[in-house]
C-alpha positions as CSV (number, residue, x, y, z in Angstrom):
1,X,24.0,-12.0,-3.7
2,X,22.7,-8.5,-4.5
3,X,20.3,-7.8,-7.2
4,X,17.8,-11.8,-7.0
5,X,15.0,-11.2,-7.5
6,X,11.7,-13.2,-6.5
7,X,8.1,-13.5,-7.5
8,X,6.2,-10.6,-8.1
9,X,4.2,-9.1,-5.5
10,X,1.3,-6.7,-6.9
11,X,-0.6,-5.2,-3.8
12,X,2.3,-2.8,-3.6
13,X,3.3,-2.1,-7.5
14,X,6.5,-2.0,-8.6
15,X,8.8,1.1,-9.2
16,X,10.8,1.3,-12.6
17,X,14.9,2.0,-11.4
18,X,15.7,5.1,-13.2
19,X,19.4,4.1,-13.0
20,X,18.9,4.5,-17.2
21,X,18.4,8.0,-16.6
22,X,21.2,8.4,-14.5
23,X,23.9,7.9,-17.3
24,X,27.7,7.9,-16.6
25,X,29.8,9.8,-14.5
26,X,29.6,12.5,-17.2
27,X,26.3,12.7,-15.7
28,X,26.3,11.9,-12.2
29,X,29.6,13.3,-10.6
30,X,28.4,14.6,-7.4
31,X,26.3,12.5,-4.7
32,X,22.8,13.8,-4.9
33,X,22.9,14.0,-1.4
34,X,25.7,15.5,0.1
35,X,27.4,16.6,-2.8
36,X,30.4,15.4,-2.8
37,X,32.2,14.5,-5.8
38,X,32.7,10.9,-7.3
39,X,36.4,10.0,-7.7
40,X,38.6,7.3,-7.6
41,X,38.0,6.9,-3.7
42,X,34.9,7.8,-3.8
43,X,32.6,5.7,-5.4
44,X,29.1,6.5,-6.5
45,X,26.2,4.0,-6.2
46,X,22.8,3.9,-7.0
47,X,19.7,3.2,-5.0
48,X,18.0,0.2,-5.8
49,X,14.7,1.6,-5.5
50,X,14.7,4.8,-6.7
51,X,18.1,4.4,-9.2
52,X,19.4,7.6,-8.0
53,X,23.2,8.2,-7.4
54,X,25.1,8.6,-3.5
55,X,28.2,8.0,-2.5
56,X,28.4,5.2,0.1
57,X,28.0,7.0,3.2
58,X,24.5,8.6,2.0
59,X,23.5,4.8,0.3
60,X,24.9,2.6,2.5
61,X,21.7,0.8,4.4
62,X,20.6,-2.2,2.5
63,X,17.2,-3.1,2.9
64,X,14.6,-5.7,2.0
65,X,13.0,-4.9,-1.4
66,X,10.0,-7.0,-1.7
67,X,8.1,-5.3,-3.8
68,X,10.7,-4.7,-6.5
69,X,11.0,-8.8,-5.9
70,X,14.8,-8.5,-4.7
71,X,15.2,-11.6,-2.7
72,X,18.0,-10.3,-0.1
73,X,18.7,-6.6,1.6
74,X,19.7,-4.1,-1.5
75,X,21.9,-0.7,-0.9
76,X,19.1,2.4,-0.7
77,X,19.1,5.7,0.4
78,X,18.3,7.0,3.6
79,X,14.6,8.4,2.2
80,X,14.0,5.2,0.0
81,X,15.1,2.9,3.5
82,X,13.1,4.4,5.9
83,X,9.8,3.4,3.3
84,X,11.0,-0.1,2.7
85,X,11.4,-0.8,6.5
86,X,7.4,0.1,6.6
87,X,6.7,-2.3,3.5
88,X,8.5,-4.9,5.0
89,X,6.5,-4.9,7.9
90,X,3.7,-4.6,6.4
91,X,4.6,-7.9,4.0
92,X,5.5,-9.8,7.5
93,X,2.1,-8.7,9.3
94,X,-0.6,-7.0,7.8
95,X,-0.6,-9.1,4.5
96,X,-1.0,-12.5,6.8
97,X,-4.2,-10.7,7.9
98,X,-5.7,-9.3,4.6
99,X,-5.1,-13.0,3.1
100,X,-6.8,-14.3,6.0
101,X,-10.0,-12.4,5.3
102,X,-12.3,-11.0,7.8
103,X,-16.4,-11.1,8.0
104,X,-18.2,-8.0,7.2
105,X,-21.8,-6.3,6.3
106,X,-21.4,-5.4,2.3
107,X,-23.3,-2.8,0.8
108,X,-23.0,-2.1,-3.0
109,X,-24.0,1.3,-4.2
110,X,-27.0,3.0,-3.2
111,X,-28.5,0.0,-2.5
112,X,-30.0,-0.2,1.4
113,X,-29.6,-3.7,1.7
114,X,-26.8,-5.5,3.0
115,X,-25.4,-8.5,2.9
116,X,-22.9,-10.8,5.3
117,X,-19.7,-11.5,3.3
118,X,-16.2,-12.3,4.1
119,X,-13.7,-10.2,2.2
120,X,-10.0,-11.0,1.8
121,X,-7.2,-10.0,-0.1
122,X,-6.7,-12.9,-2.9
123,X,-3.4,-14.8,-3.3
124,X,-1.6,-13.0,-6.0
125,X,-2.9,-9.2,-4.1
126,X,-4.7,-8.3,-7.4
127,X,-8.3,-8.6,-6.1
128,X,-10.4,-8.4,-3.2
129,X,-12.8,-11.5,-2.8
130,X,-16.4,-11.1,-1.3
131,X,-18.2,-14.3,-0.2
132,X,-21.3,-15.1,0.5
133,X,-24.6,-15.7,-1.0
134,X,-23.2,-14.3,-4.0
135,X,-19.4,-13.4,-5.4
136,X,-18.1,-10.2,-5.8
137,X,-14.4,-9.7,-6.7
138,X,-12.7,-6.0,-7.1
139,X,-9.6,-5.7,-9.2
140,X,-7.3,-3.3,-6.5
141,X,-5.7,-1.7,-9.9
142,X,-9.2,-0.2,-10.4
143,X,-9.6,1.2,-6.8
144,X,-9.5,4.7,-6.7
145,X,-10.4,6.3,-3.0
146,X,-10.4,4.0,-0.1
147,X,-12.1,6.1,2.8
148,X,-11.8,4.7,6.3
149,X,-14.8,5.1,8.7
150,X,-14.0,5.2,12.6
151,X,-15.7,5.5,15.6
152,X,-14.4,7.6,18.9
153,X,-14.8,11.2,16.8
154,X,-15.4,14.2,18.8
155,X,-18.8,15.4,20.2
156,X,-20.5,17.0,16.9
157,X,-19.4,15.4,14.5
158,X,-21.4,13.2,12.4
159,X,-18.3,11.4,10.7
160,X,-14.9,10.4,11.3
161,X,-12.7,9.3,8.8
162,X,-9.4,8.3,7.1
163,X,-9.4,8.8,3.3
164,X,-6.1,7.2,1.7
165,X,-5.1,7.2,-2.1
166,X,-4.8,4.4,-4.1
167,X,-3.9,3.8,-8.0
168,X,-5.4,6.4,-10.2
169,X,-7.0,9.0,-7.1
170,X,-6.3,12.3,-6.1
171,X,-3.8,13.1,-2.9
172,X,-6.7,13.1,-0.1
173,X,-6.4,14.2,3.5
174,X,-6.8,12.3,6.8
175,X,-8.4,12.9,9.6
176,X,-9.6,10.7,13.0
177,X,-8.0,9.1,15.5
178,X,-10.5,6.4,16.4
179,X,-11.3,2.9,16.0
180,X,-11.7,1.7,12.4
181,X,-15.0,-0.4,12.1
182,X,-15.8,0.2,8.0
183,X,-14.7,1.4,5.0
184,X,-15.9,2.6,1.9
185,X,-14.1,2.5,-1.3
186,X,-14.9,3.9,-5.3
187,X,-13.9,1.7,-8.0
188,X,-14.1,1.2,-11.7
189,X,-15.9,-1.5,-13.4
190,X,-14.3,-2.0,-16.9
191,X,-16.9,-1.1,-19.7
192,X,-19.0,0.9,-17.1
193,X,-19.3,5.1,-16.8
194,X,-18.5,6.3,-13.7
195,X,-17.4,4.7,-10.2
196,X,-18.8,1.9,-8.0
197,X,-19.1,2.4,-4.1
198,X,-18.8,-0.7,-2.0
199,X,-19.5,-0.1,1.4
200,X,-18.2,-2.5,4.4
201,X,-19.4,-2.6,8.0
202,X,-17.2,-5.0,10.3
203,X,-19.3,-7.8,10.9
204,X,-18.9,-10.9,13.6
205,X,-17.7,-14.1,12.9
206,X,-18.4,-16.6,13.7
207,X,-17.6,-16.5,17.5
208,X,-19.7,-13.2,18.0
209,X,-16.0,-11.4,17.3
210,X,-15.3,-8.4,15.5
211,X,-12.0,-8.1,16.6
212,X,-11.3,-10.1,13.6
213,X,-12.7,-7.2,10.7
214,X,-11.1,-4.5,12.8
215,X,-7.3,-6.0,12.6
216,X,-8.1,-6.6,8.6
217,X,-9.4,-3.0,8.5
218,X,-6.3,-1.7,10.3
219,X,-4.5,-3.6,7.6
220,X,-5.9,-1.9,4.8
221,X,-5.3,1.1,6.2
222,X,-2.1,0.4,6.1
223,X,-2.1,-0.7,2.8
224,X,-3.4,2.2,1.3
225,X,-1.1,4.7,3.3
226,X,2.4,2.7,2.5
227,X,1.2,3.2,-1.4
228,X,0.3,7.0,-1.0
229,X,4.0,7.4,0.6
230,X,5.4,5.1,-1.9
231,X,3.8,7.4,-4.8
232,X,4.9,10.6,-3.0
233,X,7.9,9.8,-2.5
């Protein structure tokens, strides 16, 4: 049945339907696609994930919704579909990995220590977890900038990066095609001025492996990209 929701996921957040702004057909008669004008024949319908108004050729893909928390494949638009497909992997793969954790090199700061921690995604996708001598936690709704570090960049440059937006950031550019092996992120620590940097180096685990931190790295990236699209959509 169309329309159950599940529990809530929170990594991704949740849209609000706009279908309360849509109003009758008074105020919605023509597909906001094509055009075409709703009549007896033709029907309208609303996308489930941005709540606007189609007629059932240009809304006729249902999709999973996870993130809304729709339990089975809801009608969407073509440009809301094509979005959830990527989520939808990303819920089947990626968040397996980010929930699995990976072991890194944690630098807090300006500080030019660092120290060995494993960093994973916690259950309910509100926080990311450090361990190890001591306990860090980083609410994700307070992350502004996540900035990707990679190796592989072209002879003379110092730096190559990915910089992705999360809650509360700017729109930031991308750049670099190589191998993730950090990333660097700016968050705020409630009753604090300013941001926090936290800085993390893929580490090995403990089988001498990094391949580990790369595919949670990869993950993140992935993360942070669907929820850019999603916000600029």
């Amino acid at each position: 049945m169309e329309g159950v929701r599940a529990g809530e996921l929170h990594l991704l957040p949740r849209d609000t339907l706009q279908m309360q702004n849509q109003g009758g057909e008074s105020m919605c008669p023509r597909c906001m696609q094509c055009d075409t004008k709703f009549d007896f024949l033709t029907r309208k319908h609303h996308c489930r994930r941005c709540g606007k108004c189609f007629c059932d050729k240009c809304c006729s893909q249902k999709v999973p919704l996870r993130r809304m928390c729709f339990v089975d494949p809801v009608r969407q638009c073509a440009q809301c579909a094509l979005v959830s497909h990527k989520e939808a992997e990303f819920y089947d793969r990626q968040l397996k990995v980010l929930l699995s954790g990976a072991t890194f090199l944690v630098t807090f700061g300006n500080s030019e220590k660092s120290e060995t921690m494993v960093c994973r995604l916690s259950s309910n996708q509100r926080y990311l977890l450090l361990d190890g001598d001591s306990r860090r936690e980083v609410e994700i709704a307070h992350v502004s900038t996540v900035q990707m570090l990679t190796e592989g960049f072209p002879p003379g440059e110092k730096d190559t990066h990915t910089h992705t937006s999360l809650p509360g950031s700017q729109p930031a550019s991308e750049g670099g095609n190589g191998r993730a092996t950090g990333m660097s992120l700016h968050y705020r620590t409630p009753g604090a001025e300013g941001v926090t940097q936290l800085k993390l180096t893929a580490g090995e685990d403990a089988n001498g492996s990094r391949r580990q931190a790369t595919a949670w790295l990869a993950a993140m990236h992935k993360a942070a990209k669907l929820l850019y699209e999603s916000r600029d959509q």
